[in-house]
C-alpha positions in Angstrom: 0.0 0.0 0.0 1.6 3.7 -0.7 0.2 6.3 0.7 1.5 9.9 -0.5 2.1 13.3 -0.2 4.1 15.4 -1.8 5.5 18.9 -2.3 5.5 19.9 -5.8 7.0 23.2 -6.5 6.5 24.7 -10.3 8.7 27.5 -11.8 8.8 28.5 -15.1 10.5 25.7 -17.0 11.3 23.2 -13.9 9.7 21.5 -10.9 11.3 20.6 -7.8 9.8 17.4 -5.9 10.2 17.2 -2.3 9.6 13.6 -0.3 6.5 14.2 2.2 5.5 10.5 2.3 4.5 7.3 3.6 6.0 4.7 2.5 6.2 6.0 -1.0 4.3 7.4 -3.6 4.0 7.4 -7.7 4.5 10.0 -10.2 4.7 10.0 -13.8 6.1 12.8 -15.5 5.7 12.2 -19.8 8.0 14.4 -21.5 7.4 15.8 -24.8 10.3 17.8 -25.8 12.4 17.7 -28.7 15.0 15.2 -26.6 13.0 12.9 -25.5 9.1 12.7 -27.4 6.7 11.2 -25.0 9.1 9.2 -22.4 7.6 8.0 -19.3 9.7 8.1 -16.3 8.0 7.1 -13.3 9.5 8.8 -10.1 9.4 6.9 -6.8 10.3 8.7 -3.8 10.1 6.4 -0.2 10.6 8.0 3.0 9.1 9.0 6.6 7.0 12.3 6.2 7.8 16.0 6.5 9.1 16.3 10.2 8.5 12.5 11.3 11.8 13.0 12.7 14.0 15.5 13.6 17.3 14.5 12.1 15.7 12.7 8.9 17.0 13.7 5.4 14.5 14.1 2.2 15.2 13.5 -1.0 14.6 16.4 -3.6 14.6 16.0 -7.2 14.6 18.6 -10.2 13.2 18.5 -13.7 12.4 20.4 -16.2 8.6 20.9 -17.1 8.6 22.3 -20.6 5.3 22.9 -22.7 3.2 19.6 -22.9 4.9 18.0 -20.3 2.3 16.1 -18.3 2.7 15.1 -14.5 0.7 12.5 -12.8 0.3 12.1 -9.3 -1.9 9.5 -8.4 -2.8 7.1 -5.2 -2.3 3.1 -5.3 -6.0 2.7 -5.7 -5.6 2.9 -9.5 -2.2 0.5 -10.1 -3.7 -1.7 -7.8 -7.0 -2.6 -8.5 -7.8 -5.9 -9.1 -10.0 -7.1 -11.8 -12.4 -10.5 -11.4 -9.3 -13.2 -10.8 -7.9 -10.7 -8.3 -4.7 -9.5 -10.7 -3.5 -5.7 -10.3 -4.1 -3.5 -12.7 -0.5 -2.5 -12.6 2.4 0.1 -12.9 3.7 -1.0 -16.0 0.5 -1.0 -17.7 -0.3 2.5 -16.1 2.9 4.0 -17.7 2.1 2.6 -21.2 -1.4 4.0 -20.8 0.2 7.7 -19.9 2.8 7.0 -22.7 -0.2 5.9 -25.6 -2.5 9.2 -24.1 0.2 11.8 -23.7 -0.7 14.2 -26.4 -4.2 15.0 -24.5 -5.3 17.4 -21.8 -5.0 17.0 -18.1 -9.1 16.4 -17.9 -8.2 14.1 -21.1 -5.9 12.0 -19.3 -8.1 11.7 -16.3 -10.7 10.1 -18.1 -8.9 7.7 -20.1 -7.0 6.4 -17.1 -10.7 6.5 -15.1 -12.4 4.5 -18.5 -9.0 1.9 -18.6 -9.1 0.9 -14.4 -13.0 1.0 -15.0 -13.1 -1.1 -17.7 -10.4 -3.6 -15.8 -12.4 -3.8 -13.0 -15.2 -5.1 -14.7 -17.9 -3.7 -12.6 -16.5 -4.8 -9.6 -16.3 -2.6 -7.0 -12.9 -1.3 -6.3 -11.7 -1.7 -2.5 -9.4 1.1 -2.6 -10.2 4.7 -3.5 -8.2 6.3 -6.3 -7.3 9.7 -6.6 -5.3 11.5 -9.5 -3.7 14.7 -9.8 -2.7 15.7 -13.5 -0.9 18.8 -14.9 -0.2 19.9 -18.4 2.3 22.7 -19.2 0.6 24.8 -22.0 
């Protein structure tokens, strides 16, 4: 199970990520710039949370975030939903999905990863919640 928050900070053509969770979290950040056209690099950060301990260390990582880039931030209610024989939906197929979907809008993304988990489940009900935070860079 990861749980997750995290501190995203946005300047003008990078983000900084700082580690604010427990145990860890997911992030996919699709990159659509001229050096590398719709890459997926999913970024796991683990850690105790902001000020669990006085003396802990947090890992901060930079990117750039250049126009129609695409971050998403999701919970593990999505990756691991099981369908009817009880298999995960999964983070390799959820990266894929991203990848194929990239070239739509943060609401468009949403929905197609909502339709795709939906459509795995079957109908069953989902024993997790999911929640999803997605940004585009116009």
């Amino acid at each position: 199970m990861k749980k997750t928050l995290l501190v995203v900070i946005f300047f003008i053509a990078f983000i900084t990520i700082v580690n604010a969770q427990l145990p860890s979290g997911s992030n996919f950040n699709l990159t659509d710039s001229l050096l590398a056209v719709n890459k997926v690099e999913e970024i796991l950060m683990e850690g105790l949370p902001l000020g669990g301990l006085r003396e802990e260390h947090f890992d901060i990582l930079t990117r750039s975030f250049n126009t129609g880039d695409i971050i998403v931030q999701l919970s593990d209610g999505l990756p691991e939903a099981p369908n009817l024989v009880g298999e995960m939906y999964d983070y390799e197929r959820l990266g894929q999905l991203i990848e194929i979907n990239g070239s739509k809008s943060a609401q468009g993304m949403i929905d197609s990863l909502i339709a795709s988990v939906d459509s795995w489940l079957q109908g069953k009900h989902n024993p997790d919640d999911i929640t999803l935070v997605v940004i585009k860079k116009k």
